[in-house]
One Martini backbone bead per residue (centre of mass of N, CA, C, O) as a GRO file, in nm:
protein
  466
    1UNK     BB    1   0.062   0.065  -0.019
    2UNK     BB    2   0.323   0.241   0.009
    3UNK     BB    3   0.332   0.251  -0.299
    4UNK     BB    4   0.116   0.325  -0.447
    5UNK     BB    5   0.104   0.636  -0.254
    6UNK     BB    6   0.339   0.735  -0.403
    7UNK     BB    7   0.251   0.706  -0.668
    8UNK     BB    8  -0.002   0.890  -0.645
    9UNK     BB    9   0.135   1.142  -0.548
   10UNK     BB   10   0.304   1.145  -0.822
   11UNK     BB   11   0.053   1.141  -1.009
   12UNK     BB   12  -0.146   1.395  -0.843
   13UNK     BB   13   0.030   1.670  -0.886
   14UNK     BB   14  -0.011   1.627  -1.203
   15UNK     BB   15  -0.278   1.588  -1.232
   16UNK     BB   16  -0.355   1.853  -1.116
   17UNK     BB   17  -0.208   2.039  -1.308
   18UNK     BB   18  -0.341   1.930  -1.588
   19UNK     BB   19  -0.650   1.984  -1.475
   20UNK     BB   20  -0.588   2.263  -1.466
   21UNK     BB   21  -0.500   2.342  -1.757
   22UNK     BB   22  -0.773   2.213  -1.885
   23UNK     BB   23  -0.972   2.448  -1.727
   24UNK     BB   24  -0.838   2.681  -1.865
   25UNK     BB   25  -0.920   2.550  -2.161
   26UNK     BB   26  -1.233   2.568  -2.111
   27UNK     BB   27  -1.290   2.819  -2.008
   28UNK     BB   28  -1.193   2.989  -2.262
   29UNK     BB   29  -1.366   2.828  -2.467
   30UNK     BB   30  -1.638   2.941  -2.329
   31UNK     BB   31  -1.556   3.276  -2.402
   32UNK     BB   32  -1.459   3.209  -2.718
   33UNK     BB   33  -1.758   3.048  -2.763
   34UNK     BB   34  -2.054   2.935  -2.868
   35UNK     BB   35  -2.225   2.698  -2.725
   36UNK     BB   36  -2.243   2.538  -2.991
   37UNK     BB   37  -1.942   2.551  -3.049
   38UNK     BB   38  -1.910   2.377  -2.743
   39UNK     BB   39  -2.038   2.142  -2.884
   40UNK     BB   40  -1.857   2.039  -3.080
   41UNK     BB   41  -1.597   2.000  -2.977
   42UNK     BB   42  -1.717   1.778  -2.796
   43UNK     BB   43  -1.765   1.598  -3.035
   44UNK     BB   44  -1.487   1.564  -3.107
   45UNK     BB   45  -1.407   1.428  -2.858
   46UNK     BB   46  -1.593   1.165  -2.837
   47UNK     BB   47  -1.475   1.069  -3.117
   48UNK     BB   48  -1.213   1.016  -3.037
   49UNK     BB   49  -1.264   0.830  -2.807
   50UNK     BB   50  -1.342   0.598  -2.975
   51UNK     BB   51  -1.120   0.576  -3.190
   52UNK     BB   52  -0.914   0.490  -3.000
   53UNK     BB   53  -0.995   0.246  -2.877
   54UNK     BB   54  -1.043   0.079  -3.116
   55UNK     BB   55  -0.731   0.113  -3.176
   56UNK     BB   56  -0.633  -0.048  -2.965
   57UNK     BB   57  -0.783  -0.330  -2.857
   58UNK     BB   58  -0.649  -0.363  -2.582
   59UNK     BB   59  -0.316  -0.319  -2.560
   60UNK     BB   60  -0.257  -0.198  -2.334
   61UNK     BB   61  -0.319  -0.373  -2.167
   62UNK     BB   62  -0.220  -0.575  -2.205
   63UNK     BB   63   0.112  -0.431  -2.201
   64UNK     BB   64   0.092  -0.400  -1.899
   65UNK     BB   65   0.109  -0.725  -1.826
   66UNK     BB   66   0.314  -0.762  -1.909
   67UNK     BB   67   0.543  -0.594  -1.808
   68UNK     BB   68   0.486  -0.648  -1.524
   69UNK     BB   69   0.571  -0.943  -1.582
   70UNK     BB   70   0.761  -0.946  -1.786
   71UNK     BB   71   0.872  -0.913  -2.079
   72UNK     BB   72   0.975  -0.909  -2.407
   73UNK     BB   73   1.191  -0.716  -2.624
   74UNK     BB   74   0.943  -0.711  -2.858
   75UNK     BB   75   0.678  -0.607  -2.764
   76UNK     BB   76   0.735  -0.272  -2.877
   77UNK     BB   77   0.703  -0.334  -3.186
   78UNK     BB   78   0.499  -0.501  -3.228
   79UNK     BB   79   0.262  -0.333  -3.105
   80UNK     BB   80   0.304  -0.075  -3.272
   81UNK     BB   81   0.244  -0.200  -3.569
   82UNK     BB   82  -0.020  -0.271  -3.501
   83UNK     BB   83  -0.160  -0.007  -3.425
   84UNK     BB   84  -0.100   0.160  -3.666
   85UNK     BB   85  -0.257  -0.041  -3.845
   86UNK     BB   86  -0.525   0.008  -3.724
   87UNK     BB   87  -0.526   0.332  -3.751
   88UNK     BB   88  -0.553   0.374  -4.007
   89UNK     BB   89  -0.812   0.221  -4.070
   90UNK     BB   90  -0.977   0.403  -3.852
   91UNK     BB   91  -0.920   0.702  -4.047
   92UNK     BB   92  -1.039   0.633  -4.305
   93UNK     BB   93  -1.336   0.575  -4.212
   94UNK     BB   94  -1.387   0.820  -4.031
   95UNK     BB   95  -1.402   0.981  -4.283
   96UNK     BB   96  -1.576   0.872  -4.458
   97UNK     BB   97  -1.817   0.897  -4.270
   98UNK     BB   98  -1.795   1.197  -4.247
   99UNK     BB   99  -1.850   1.268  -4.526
  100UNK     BB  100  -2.101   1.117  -4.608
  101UNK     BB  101  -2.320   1.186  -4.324
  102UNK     BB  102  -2.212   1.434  -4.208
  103UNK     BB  103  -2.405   1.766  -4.258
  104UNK     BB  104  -2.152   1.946  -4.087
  105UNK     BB  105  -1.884   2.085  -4.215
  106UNK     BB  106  -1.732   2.125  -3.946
  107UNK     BB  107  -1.821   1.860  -3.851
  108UNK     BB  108  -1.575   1.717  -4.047
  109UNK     BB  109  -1.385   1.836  -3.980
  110UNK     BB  110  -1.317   1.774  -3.683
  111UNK     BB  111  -1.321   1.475  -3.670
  112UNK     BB  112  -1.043   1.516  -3.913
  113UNK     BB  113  -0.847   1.630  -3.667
  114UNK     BB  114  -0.863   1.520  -3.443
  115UNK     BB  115  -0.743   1.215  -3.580
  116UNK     BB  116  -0.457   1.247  -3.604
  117UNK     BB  117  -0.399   1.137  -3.307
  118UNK     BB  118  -0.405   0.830  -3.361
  119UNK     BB  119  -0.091   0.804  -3.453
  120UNK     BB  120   0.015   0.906  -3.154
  121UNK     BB  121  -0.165   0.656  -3.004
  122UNK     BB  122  -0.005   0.433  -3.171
  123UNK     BB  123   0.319   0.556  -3.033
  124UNK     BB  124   0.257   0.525  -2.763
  125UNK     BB  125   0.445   0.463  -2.412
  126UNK     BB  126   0.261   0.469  -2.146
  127UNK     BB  127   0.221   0.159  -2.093
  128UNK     BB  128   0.517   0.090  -2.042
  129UNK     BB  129   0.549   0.243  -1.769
  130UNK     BB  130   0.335   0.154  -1.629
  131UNK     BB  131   0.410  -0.143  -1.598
  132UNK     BB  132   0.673   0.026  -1.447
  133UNK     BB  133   0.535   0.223  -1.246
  134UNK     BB  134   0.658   0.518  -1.391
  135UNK     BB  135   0.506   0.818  -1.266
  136UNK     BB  136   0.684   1.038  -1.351
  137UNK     BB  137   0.650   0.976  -1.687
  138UNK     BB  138   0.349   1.033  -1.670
  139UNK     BB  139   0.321   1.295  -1.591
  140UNK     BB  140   0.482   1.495  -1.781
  141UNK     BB  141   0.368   1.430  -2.038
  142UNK     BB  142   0.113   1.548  -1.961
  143UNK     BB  143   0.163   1.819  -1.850
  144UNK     BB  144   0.307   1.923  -2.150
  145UNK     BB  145   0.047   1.859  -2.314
  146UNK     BB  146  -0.131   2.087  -2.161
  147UNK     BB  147   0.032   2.329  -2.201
  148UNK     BB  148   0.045   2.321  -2.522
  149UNK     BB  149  -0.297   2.345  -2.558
  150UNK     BB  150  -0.290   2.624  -2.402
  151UNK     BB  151  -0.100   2.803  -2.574
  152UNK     BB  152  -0.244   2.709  -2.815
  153UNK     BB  153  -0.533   2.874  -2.765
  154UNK     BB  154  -0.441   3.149  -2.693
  155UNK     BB  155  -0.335   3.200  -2.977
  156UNK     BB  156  -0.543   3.109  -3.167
  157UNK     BB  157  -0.816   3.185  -2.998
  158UNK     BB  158  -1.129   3.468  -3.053
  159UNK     BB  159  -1.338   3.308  -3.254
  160UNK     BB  160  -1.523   3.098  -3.384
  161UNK     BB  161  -1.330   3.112  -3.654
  162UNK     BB  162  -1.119   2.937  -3.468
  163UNK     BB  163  -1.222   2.632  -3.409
  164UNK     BB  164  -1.040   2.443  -3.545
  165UNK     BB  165  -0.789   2.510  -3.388
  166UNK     BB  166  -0.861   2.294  -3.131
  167UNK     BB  167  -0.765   2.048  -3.307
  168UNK     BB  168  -0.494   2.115  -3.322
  169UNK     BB  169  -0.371   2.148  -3.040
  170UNK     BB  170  -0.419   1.901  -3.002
  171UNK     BB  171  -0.259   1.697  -3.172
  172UNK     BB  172   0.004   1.862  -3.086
  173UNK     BB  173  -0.012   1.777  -2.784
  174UNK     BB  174   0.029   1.480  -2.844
  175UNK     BB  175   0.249   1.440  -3.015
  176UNK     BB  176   0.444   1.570  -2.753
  177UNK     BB  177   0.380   1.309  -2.565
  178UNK     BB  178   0.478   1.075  -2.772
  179UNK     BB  179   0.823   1.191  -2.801
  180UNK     BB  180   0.862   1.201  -2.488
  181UNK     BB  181   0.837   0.876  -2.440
  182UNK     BB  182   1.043   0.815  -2.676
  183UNK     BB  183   1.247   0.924  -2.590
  184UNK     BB  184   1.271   0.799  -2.279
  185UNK     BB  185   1.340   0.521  -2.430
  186UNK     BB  186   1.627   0.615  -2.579
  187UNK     BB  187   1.774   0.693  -2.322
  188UNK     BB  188   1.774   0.371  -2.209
  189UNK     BB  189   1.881   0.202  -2.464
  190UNK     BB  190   1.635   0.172  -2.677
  191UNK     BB  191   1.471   0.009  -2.947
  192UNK     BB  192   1.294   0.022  -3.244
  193UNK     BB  193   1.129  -0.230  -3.375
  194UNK     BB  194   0.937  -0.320  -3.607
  195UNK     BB  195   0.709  -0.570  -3.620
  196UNK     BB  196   0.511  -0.785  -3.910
  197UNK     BB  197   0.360  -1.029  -3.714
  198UNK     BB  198   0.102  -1.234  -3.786
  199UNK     BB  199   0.113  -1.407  -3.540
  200UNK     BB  200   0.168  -1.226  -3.318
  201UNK     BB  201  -0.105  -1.053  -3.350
  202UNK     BB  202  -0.292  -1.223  -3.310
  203UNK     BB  203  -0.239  -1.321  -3.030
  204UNK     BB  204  -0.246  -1.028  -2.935
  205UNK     BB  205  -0.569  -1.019  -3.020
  206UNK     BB  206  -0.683  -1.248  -2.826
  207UNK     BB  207  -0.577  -1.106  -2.557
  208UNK     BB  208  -0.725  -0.822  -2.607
  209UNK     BB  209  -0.973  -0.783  -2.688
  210UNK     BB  210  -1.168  -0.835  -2.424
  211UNK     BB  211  -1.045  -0.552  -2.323
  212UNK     BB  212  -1.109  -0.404  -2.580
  213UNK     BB  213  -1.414  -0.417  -2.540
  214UNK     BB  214  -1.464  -0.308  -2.264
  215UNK     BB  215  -1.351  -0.031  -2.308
  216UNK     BB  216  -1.522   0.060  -2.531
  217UNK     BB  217  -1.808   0.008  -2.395
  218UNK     BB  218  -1.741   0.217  -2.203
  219UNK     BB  219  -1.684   0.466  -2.363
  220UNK     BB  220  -1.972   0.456  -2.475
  221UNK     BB  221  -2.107   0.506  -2.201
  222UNK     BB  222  -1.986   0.772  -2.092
  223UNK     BB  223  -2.022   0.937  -2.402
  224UNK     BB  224  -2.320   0.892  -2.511
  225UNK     BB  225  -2.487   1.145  -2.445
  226UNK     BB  226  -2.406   1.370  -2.638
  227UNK     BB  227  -2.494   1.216  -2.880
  228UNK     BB  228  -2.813   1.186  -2.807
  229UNK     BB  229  -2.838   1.489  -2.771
  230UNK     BB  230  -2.777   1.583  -3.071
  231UNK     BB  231  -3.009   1.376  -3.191
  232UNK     BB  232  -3.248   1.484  -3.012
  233UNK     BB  233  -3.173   1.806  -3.016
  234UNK     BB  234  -2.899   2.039  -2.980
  235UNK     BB  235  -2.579   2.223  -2.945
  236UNK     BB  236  -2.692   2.357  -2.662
  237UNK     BB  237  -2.743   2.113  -2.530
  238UNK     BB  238  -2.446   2.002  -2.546
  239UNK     BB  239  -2.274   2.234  -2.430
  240UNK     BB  240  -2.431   2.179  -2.121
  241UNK     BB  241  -2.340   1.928  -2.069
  242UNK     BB  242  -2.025   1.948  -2.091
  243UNK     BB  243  -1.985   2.158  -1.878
  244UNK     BB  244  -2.056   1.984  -1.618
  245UNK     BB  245  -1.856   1.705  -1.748
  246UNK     BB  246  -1.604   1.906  -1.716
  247UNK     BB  247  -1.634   1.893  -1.393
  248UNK     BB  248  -1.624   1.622  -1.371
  249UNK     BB  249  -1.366   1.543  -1.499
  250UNK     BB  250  -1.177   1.722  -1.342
  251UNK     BB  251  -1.232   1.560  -1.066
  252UNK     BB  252  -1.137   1.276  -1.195
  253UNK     BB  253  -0.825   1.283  -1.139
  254UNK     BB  254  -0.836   1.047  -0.947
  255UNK     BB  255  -0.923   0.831  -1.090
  256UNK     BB  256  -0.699   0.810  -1.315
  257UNK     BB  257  -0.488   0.784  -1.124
  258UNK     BB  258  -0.596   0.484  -1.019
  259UNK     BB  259  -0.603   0.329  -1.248
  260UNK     BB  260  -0.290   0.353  -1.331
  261UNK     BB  261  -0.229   0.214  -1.008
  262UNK     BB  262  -0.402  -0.082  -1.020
  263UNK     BB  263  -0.287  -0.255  -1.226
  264UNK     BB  264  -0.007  -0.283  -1.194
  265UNK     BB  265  -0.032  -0.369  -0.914
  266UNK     BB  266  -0.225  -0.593  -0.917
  267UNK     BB  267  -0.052  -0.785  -1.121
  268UNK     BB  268   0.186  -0.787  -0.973
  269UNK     BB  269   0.030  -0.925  -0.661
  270UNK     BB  270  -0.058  -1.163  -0.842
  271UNK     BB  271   0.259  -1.274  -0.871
  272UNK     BB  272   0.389  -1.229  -0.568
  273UNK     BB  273   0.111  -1.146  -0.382
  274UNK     BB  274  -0.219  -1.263  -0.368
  275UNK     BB  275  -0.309  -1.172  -0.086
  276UNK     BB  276  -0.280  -0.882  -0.069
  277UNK     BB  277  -0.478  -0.760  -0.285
  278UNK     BB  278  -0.754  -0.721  -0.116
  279UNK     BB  279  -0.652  -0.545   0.087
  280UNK     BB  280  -0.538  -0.326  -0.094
  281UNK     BB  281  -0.841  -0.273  -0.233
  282UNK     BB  282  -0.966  -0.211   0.027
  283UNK     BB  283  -0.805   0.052   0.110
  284UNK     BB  284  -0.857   0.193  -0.147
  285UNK     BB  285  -1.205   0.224  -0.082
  286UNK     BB  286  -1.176   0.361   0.159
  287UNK     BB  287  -1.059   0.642   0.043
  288UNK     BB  288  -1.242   0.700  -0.176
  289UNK     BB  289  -1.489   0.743   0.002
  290UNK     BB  290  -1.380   0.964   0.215
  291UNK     BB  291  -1.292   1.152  -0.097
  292UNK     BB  292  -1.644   1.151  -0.235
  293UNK     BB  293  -1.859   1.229  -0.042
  294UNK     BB  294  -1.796   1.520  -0.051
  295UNK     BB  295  -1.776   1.637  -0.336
  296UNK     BB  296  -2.073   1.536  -0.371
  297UNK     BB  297  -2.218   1.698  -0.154
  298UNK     BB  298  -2.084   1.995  -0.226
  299UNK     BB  299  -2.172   1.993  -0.563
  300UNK     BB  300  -2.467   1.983  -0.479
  301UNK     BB  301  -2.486   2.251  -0.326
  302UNK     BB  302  -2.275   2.411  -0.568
  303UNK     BB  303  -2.350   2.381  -0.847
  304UNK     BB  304  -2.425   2.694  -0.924
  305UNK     BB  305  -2.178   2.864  -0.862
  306UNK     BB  306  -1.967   2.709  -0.987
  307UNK     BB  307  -2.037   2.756  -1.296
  308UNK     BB  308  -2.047   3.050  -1.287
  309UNK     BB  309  -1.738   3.049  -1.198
  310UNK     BB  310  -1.654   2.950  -1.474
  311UNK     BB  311  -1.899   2.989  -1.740
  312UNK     BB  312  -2.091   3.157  -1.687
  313UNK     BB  313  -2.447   3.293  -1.785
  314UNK     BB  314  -2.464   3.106  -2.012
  315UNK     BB  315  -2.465   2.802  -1.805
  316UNK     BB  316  -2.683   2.826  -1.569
  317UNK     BB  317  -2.822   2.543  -1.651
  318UNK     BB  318  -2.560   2.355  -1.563
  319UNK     BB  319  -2.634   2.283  -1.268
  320UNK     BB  320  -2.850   2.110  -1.270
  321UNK     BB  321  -2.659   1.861  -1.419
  322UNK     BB  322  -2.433   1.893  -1.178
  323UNK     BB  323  -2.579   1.779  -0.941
  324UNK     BB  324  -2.646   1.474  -1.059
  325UNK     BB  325  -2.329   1.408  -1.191
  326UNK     BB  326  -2.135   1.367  -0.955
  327UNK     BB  327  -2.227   1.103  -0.888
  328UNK     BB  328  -2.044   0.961  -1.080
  329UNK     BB  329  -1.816   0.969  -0.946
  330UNK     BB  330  -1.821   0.761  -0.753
  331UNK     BB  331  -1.913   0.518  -0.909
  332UNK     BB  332  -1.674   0.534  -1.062
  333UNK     BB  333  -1.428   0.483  -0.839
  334UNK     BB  334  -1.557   0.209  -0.724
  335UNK     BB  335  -1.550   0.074  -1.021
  336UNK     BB  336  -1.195   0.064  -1.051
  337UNK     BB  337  -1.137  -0.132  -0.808
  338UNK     BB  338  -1.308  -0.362  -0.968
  339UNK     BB  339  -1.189  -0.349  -1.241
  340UNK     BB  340  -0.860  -0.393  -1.134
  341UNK     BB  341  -0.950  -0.702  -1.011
  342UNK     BB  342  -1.036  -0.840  -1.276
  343UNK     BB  343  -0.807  -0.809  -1.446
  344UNK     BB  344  -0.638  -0.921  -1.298
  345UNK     BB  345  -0.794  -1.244  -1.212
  346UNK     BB  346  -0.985  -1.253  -1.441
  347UNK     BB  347  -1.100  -1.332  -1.717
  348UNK     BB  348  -1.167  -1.144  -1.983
  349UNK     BB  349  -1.455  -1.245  -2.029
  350UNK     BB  350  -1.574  -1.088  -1.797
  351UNK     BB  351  -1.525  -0.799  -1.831
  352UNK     BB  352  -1.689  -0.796  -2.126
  353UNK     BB  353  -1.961  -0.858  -1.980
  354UNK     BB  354  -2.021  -0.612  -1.792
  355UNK     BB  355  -1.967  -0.411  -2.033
  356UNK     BB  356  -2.200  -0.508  -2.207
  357UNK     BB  357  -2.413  -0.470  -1.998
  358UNK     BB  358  -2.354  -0.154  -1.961
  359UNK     BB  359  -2.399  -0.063  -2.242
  360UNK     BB  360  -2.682  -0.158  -2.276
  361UNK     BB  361  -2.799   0.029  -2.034
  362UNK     BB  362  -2.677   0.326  -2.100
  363UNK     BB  363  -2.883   0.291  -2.398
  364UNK     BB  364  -3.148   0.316  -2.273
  365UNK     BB  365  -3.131   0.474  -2.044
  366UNK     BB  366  -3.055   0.770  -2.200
  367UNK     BB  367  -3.284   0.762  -2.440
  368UNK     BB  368  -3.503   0.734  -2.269
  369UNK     BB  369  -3.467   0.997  -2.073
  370UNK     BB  370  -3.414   1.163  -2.286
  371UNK     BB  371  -3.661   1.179  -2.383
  372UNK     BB  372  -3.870   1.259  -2.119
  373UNK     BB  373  -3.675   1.466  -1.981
  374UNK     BB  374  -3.414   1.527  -2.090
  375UNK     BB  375  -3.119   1.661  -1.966
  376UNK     BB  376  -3.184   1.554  -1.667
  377UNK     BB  377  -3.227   1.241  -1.834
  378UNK     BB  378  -2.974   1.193  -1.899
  379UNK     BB  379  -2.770   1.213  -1.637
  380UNK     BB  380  -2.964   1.032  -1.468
  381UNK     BB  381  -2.877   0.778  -1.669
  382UNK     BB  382  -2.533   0.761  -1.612
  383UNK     BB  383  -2.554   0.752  -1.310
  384UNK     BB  384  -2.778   0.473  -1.330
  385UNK     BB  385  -2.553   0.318  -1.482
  386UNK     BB  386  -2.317   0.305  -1.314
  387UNK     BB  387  -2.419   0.223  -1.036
  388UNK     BB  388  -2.482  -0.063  -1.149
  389UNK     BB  389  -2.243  -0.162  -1.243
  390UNK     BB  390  -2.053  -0.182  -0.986
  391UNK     BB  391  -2.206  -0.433  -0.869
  392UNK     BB  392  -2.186  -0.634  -1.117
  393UNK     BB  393  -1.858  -0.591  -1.099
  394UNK     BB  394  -1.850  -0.681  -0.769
  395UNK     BB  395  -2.028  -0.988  -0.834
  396UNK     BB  396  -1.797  -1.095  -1.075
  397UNK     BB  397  -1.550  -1.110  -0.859
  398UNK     BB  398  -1.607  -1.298  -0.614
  399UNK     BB  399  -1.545  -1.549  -0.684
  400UNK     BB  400  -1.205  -1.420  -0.734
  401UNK     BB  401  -1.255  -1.154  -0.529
  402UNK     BB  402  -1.276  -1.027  -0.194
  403UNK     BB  403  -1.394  -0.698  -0.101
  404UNK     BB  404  -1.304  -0.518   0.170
  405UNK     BB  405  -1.461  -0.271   0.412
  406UNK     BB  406  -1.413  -0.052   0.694
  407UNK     BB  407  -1.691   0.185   0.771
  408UNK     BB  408  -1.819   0.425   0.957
  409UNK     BB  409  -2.109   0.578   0.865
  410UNK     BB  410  -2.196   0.717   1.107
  411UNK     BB  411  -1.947   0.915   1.106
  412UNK     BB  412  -1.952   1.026   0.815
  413UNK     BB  413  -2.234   1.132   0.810
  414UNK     BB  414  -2.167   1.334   1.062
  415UNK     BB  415  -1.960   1.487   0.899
  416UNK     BB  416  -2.137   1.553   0.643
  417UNK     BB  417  -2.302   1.757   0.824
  418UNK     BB  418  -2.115   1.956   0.940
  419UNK     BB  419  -2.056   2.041   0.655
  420UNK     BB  420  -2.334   2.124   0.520
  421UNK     BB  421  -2.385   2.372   0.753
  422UNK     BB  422  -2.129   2.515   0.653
  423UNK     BB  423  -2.228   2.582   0.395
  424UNK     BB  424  -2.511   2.699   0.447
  425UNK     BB  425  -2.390   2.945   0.625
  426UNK     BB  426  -2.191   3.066   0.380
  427UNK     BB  427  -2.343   3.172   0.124
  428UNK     BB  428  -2.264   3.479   0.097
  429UNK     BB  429  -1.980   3.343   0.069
  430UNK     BB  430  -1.762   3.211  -0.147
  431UNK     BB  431  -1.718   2.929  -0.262
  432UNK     BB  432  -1.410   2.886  -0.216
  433UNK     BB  433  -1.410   2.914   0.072
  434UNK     BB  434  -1.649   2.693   0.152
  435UNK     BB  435  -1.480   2.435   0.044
  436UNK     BB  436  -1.247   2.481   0.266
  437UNK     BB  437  -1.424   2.461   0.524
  438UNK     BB  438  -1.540   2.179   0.445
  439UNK     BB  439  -1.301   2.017   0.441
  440UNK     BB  440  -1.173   2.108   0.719
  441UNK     BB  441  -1.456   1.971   0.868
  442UNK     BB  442  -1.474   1.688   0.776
  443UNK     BB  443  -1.180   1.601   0.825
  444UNK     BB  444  -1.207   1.698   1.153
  445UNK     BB  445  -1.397   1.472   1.227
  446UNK     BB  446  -1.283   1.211   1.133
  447UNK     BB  447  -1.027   1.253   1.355
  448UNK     BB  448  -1.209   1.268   1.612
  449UNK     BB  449  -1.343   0.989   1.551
  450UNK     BB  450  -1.131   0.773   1.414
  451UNK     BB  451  -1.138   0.693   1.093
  452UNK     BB  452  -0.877   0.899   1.082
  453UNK     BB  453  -0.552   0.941   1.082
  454UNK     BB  454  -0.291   1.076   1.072
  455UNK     BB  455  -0.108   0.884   1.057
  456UNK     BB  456  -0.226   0.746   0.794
  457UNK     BB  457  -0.147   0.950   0.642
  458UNK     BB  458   0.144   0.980   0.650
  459UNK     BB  459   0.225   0.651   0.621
  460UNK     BB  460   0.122   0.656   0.315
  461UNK     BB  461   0.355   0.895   0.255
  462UNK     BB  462   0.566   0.814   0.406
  463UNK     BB  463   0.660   0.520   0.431
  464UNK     BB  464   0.800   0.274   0.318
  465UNK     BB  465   0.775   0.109   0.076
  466UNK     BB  466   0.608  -0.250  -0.105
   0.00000   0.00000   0.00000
């Protein structure tokens, strides 16, 4: 656990760099993009994100698998020449396609300028590090990526006609994250031989599709909501849908950087310590719940103000949005723990098919309720898919894996109450302020209660990893 904590403390502090410097992106082009035209955006990227999964394949996940477990020097040769070969294919279907269906000329540049990052992550070498658990160079690397995003966009971007340089921006940032870790494996004494073995890609593509099923179902999952809204409504709720979620991914940066710690843990734990694993995952999901339940409790409090306070005047309809949506923060870092404990011990057909039945429930659940309800109704639908998830995920790993935590529900209930009377007691000053207060007095009941206690946090982070 303390070699975890320290992963975490080192990939957490870049990974709040990053997620600052994407905020300040984010926010930027909310004021200087219109509302339509901030919902465009958010749809190449959303169609970006399908088009990596897809063409990963799971391939990462293999990669990082075989890294923890000690894999063989031919490894990143195979591995980034598959990538490539399927890269390509994936980006001239997504340009055909865009080019023949989608009738909004400036969405189909956006979507064939976005995927040229296809090629990028084609050749990132992110997996690799992460198998090797050296999260100082996964931190840096994303760190620099989000800096170079921020300034070219500061730089190029005054007015909606400039909404392409986002899409420019963004391929250029991804680019030189690529770049970065490709330097830093050749400067390790490391080369780099493409090998187009069709036998050995077969091999890896056996064991790579059922985890690569479940990520693309997964982000089908996760990201379905705004493409439903496009199709069901107009680009102006796309807009608003997208402030809430960008709000919650910035917050997601715990959650991101958990997942990121947990797979090559586990599966080293699996190799070398099985016995460890359960009880580890347990005190990771300890950490979870004590460190997400006042974020979404804070969030649906504050969730109109916080909104103001980021994307202005134009957005405050995604208040009600963002207080509903918090709570996917939640169901989702606990899904984090049980995804990471399947892909560890369980066959990867089980993880794929936890995703199959998640993909199925998301797309009705968004579908249905926002038909009916509109954009209250796909939210609504997004936080009661991941909830549901979750629950699957954790039935389905208990044969093979039984994560257990003990927490008095009772006394962090109590500090969640301090929070809340703190938090609506000082309303009239900044939201700030409050987040600040409420945070400083939930975090002070539970080590009075004894729920947690400064030793634990300390000895988290100095006391010698193992």
């Amino acid at each position: 656990m303390k070699r975890l904590a320290k992963n975490f403390l080192s990939l957490a502090s870049s990974e709040i760099a990053r997620k600052i410097l994407g905020f300040l992106s984010v926010a930027f082009l909310a004021r200087k993009l219109s509302l339509a035209d901030f919902g465009l955006v958010s749809l190449g990227y959303t169609i970006l994100s399908y088009t990596i999964n897809i063409s990963t394949a799971g391939l990462n996940l293999y990669g990082i698998k075989e890294t923890a477990h000690g894999s063989d020097n031919n490894l990143v040769g195979r591995l980034l020449s598959l990538r490539l070969a399927i890269a390509s294919v994936v980006f001239v279907l997504t340009a055909l396609v865009s080019v023949l269906l989608v009738r909004d000329p400036m969405m189909t540049k956006l979507i064939i300028a976005f995927n040229c990052s296809l090629f990028a992550y084609a050749f990132l070498l992110e997996w690799h590090f992460q198998g090797r658990e050296e999260m100082n160079t996964i931190s840096f690397g994303k760190s620099v990526t989000a800096a170079v995003y921020l300034v070219l966009i500061l730089l190029l971007i005054r007015s909606d006609r400039d909404i392409l340089w986002v899409a420019v921006a963004s391929v250029v940032g991804d680019f030189v994250m690529m770049l970065f870790y490709y330097t830093k494996y050749r400067r390790e004494g490391n080369v780099i031989h493409l090998d187009a073995d069709g036998a050995a890609w077969k091999l890896m593509l056996q064991q790579s599709l059922p985890l690569g099923l479940g990520t693309v179902l997964g982000q089908i999952s996760s990201n379905l909501a705004p493409l439903v809204i496009a199709i069901m409504m107009t680009n102006n709720e796309v807009g608003l849908y997208s402030a809430a979620s960008k709000l919650v991914v910035f917050l997601l940066l715990f959650d991101r950087v958990l997942g990121v710690l947990l797979l090559p843990a586990s599966a080293r734990l699996r190799s070398v310590a099985p016995g460890q694993l359960s009880p580890r995952l347990g005190d990771a999901l300890k950490w979870i719940l004590l460190a997400a339940l006042p974020i979404c409790v804070g969030g649906t409090l504050l969730s109109n103000d916080i909104i103001h306070l980021v994307f202005g005047d134009n957005f405050a309809a995604a208040g009600g949005l963002f207080r509903i949506l918090i709570w996917f923060l939640c169901f989702t870092m606990i899904h984090t723990v049980f995804n990471s404990g399947l892909v560890a011990v369980a066959p990867s057909r089980v993880y794929g098919r936890v995703m199959s039945i998640s993909a199925i429930m998301y797309v009705l659940s968004i579908t249905i309720f926002t038909k009916l309800y509109g954009l209250d109704g796909a939210v609504f639908g997004v936080v009661l898919s991941e909830g549901v998830t979750l629950l699957i995920a954790r039935a389905s790993l208990r044969p093979y894996l039984n994560i257990r935590t003990s927490i008095p529900i009772h006394w962090v209930l109590t500090a969640l109450s301090v929070m809340t009377i703190a938090v609506m007691s000082l309303q009239p000053y900044s939201v700030i302020l409050r987040v600040i207060v409420g945070a400083l007095l939930y975090f002070s009941v539970l080590m009075l209660l004894r729920v947690c206690t400064l030793n634990e946090i300390t000895g988290l982070v100095w006391r010698k990893s193992t």
